[in-house]
N, C-alpha and C positions, 0 to 999 in steps of 0.2 A: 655506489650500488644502492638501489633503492630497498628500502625496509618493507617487509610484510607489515599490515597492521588489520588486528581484529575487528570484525566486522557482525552485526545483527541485522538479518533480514527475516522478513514473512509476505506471503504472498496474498493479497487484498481482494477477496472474493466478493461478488454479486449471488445472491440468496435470495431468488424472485417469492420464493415459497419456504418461510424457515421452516414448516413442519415434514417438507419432504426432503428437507437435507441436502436438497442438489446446490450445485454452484457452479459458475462458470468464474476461472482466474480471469482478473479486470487489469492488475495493477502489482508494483511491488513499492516495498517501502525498505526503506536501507537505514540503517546507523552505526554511525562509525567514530569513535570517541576520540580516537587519535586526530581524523579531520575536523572535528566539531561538526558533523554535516548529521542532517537527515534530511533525508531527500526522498521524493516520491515520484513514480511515473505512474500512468496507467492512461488502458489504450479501451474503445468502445467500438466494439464490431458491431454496429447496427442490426446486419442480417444474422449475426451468430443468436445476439440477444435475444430476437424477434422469436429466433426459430425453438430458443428455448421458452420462449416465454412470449407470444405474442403481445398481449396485454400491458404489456412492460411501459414504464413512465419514464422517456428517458431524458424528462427533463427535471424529474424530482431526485433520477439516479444521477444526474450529472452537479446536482445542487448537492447530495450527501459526501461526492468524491470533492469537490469546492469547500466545504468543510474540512474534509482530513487533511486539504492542501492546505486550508489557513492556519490548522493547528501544525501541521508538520513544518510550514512554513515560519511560525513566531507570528505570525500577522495580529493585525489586532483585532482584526474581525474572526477570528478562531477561540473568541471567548478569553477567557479565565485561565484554560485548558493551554492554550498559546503561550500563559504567560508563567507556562512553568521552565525547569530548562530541557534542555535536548533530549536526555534521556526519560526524563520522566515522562515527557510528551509522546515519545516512543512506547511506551510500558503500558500508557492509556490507551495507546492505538490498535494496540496486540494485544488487549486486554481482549479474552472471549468473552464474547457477546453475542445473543441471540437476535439480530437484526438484521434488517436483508445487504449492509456489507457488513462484512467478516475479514478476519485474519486468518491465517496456518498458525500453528503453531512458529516461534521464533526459533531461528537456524542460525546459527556462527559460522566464520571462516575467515580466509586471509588474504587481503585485498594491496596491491598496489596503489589504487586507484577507487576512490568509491563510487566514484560517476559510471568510471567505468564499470567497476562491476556493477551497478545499476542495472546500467545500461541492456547488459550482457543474461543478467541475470531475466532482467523486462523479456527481452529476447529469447530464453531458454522458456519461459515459466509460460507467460502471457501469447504473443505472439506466433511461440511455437515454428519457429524457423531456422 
């Protein structure tokens, strides 16, 4: 029988205009202590983005999501930040901050799988299907 094991997510917003508070969910980001994993997905609806925001840079927005991949990822082009361990990189990531991405606040739960619920959760939040 498989084990349940504790899990921390939040969902990785786009904040084209941080003084108006709006956002659109881009992305989620997952940690799970028991798998040593943190994992990140996130998805870029061109025409959702545009319609929020025409204006919108989405190649400066694809360069900030490239960042949270190299810290989330350990890489070594994720700075400093990278080279902390799993959870701490976590805690930085979900740290609130007023920049155009953001986090929700961080949510627990109980996962078989943390890919899977990723995956599930990208699905539920993000893509909205």
């Amino acid at each position: 029988m498989q084990e349940h094991h504790l899990f921390e997510y939040a969902v990785i917003r786009w904040v084209p205009q941080v003084e108006r508070e709006e956002f659109i969910n881009i992305g989620v980001i997952l940690y799970c202590a028991r798998h040593k994993s943190l994992n990140m997905i996130y998805h870029l609806d061109n025409s959702r983005l545009a319609a929020f925001n025409p204006l919108f840079d989405l190649q400066e927005l694809e360069l900030h999501l490239s960042a949270f991949q190299n810290i989330c990822s350990g890489s070594n082009r994720g700075g400093p930040i990278a080279e902390l361990d799993a959870v701490s990189r976590f805690r930085w990531l979900t740290a609130i901050r007023s920049t155009t991405i953001q986090t929700s606040r961080v949510h627990p739960g109980f996962c078989f799988s943390s890919m899977d619920t990723l995956t599930k959760l990208h699905q539920q939040l993000v893509l909205l299907t």
